[in-house]
C-alpha positions as a printed NumPy array, in Angstrom:
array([[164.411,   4.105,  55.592],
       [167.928,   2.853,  55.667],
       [169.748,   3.142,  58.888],
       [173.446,   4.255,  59.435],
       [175.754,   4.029,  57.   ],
       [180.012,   3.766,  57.722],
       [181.381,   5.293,  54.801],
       [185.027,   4.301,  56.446],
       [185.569,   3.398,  59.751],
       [185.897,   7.168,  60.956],
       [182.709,   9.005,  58.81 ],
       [179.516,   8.16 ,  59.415],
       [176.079,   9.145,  57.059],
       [173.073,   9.094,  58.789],
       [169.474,   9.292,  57.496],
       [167.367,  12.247,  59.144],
       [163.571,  12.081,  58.374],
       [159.864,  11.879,  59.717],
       [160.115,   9.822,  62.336],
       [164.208,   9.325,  62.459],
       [165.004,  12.469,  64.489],
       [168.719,  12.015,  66.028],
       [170.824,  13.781,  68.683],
       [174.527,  14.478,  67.715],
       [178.013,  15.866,  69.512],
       [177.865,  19.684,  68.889],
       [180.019,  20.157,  66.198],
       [180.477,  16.495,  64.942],
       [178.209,  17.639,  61.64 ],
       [181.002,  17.122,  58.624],
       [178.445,  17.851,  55.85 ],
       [174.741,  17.045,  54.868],
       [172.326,  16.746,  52.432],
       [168.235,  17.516,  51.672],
       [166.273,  20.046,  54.439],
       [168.194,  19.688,  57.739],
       [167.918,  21.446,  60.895],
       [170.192,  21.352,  64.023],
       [169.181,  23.459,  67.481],
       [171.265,  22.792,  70.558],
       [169.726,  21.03 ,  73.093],
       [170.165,  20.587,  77.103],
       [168.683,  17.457,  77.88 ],
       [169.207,  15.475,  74.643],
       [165.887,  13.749,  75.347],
       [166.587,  12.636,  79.077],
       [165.102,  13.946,  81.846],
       [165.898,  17.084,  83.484],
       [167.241,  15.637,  86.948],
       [169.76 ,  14.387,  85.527],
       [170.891,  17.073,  83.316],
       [171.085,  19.043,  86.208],
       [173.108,  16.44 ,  88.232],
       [175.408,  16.712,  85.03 ],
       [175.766,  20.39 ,  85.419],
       [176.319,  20.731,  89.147],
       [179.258,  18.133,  88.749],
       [180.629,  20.115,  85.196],
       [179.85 ,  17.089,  83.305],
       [177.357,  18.151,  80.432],
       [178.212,  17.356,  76.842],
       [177.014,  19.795,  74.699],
       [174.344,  18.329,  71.734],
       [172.426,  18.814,  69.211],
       [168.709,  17.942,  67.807],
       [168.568,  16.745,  64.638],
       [165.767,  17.084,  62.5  ],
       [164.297,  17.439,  58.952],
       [164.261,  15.443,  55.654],
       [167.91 ,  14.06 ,  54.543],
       [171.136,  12.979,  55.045],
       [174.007,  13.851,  57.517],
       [177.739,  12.803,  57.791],
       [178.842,  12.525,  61.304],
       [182.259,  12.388,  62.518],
       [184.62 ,  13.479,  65.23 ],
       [188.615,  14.241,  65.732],
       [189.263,  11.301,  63.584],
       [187.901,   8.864,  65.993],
       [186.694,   5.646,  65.536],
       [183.242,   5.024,  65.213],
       [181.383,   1.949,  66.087],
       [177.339,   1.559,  65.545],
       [175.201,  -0.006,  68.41 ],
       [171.993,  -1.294,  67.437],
       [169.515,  -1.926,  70.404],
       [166.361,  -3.815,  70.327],
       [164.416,  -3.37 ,  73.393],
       [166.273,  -5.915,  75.647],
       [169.723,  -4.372,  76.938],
       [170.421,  -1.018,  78.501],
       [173.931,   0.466,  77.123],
       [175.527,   2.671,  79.351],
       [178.388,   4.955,  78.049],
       [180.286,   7.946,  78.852],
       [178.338,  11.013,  77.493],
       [181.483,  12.438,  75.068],
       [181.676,   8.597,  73.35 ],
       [178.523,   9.399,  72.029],
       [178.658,  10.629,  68.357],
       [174.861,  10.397,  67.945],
       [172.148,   8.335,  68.899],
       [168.328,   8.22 ,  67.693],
       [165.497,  10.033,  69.364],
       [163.678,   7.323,  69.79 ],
       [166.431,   5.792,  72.119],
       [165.264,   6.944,  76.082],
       [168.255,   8.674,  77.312],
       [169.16 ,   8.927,  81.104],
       [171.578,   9.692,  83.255],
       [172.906,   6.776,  86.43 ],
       [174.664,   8.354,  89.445],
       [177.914,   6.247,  89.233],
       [177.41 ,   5.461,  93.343],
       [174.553,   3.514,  92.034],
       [176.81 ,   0.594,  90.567],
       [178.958,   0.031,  93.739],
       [178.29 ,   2.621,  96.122],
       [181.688,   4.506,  96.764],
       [183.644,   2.279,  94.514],
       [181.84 ,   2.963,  91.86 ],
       [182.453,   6.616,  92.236],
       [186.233,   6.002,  92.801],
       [185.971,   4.319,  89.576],
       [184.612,   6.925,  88.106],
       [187.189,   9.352,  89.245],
       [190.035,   6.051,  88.315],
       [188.35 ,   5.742,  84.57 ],
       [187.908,   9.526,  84.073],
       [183.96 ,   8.758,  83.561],
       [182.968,  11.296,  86.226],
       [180.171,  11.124,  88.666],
       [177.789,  10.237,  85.76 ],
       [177.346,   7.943,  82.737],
       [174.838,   7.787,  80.333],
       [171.963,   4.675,  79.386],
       [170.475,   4.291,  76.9  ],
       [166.888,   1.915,  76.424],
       [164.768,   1.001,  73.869],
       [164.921,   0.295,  69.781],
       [167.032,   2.524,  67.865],
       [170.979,   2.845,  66.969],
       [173.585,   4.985,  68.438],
       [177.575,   5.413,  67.533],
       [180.212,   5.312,  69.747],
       [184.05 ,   7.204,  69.396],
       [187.02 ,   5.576,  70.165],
       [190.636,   5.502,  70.152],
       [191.396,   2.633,  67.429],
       [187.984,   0.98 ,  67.635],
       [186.337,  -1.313,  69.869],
       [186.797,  -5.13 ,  70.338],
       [183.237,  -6.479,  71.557],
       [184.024,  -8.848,  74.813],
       [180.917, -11.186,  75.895],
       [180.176, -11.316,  79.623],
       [178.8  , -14.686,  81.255],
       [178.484, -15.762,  84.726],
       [181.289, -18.642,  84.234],
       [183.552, -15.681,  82.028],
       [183.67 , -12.537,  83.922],
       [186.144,  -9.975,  82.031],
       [188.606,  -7.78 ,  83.454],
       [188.999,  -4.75 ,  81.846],
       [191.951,  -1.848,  82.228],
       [189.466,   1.525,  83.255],
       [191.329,   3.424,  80.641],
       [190.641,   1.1  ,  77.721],
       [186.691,   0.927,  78.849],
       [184.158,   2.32 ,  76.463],
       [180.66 ,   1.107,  76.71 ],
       [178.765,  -2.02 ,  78.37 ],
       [175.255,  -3.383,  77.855],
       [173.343,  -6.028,  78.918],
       [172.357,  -7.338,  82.709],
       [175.901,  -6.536,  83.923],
       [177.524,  -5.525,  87.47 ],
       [180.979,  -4.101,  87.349],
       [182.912,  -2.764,  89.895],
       [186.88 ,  -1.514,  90.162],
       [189.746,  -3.745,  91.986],
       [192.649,  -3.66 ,  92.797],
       [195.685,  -5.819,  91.473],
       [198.214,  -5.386,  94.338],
       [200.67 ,  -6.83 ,  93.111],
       [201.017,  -5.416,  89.768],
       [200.737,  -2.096,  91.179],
       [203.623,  -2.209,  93.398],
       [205.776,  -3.561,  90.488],
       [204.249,  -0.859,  87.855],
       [204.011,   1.839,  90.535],
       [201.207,   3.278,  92.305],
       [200.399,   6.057,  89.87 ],
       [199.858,   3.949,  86.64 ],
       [196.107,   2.848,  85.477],
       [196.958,  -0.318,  85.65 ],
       [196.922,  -1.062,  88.99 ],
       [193.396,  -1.142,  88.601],
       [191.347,  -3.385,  86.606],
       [187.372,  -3.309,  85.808],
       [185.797,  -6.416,  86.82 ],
       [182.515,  -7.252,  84.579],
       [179.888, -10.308,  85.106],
       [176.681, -11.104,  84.714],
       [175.616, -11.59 ,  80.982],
       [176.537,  -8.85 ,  78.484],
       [178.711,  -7.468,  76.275],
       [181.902,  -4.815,  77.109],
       [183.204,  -2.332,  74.548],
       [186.609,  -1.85 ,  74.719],
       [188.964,   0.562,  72.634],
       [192.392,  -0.63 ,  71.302],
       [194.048,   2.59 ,  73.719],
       [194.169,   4.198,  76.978],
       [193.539,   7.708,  75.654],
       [190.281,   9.309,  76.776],
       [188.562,  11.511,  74.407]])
């Protein structure tokens, strides 16, 4: 069976059958053909720890299970949607509202953002707007993200770490450590209120997805 289909860069058709069971944004559905069904679902096929760590913190993203025999076009606010194929090797991990829809097959959890740096990383979380929480996802299967403008994909290498501005940060996969600094110097000539006076610092080997903005969703 064929696998997702752009029909711009905005609308995306994705085939639903045995075996290609998806989960979607509530209320990204635009239109669909054949037998479809769509129930809302809690966990979204991760586990239940951390959909309750999402709820405690008011972080859950509503979604829906996706099932049947057919076709359905995805989209959402007029975002930009990019596809993300993964093959077994790299974990992505994204903010739960960039997803647009992902395949069941995918596993889906949920990494406490003190995980990746301890305090920092939840002071980056508060910095990027992420939360306490971000979503991984493992395994073979495709998923789409939403952005402002699209994405420009930015390879991370031991010798090329990236710096990224935290409002401009979509996605990351691969074997990659990030954590949030801060450019002194820029922020006392910007001013200590603007995004910029922090940057996210990626190495390791990987890839960054980052959105031609600084509007969240």
């Amino acid at each position: 069976m064929p696998g997702y289909q752009a029909i711009n860069s905005k609308m995306l058709q994705v085939p639903i059958g045995p075996g290609q069971e998806v989960y979607s944004k509530r209320g990204a559905m635009l239109g669909y053909t054949g037998q479809v069904s769509f129930a809302p679902s809690t966990t979204a096929g991760q586990g239940i720890g951390g959909t309750i760590g999402r709820a405690v913190a008011g972080e859950r993203t509503a979604m829906m299970h996706v099932t049947g025999h057919g076709s359905v076009l995805f989209g959402h606010g007029g975002l930009e949607i990019t596809v993300v194929d993964l093959h077994g090797a790299d974990t992505l991990y994204a903010e739960a509202d960039r997803l647009l829809v992902h395949d069941a097959s995918l596993q889906v959890g949920t990494m406490f953002m003190g995980e990746q740096g301890g305090v920092r990383g939840m002071v980056r979380g508060a910095v990027t707007g992420q939360g306490l929480f971000t979503t991984t996802l493992m395994g073979h299967g495709s998923c789409a993200l939403l952005s402002h403008g699209g994405v420009m994909e930015m390879p991370i290498s031991p010798q090329r770490p990236v710096h990224v501005d935290p409002q401009a940060y979509v996605a990351h996969r691969g074997q990659v450590e990030n954590r949030l600094t801060t450019a002194v110097g820029l922020r006392e000539m910007i001013g200590r209120g603007s995004g910029e006076g922090f940057q996210l610092q990626l190495s390791g080997n990987g890839v960054v997805y980052v959105q031609a903005s600084e509007r969240k969703i």
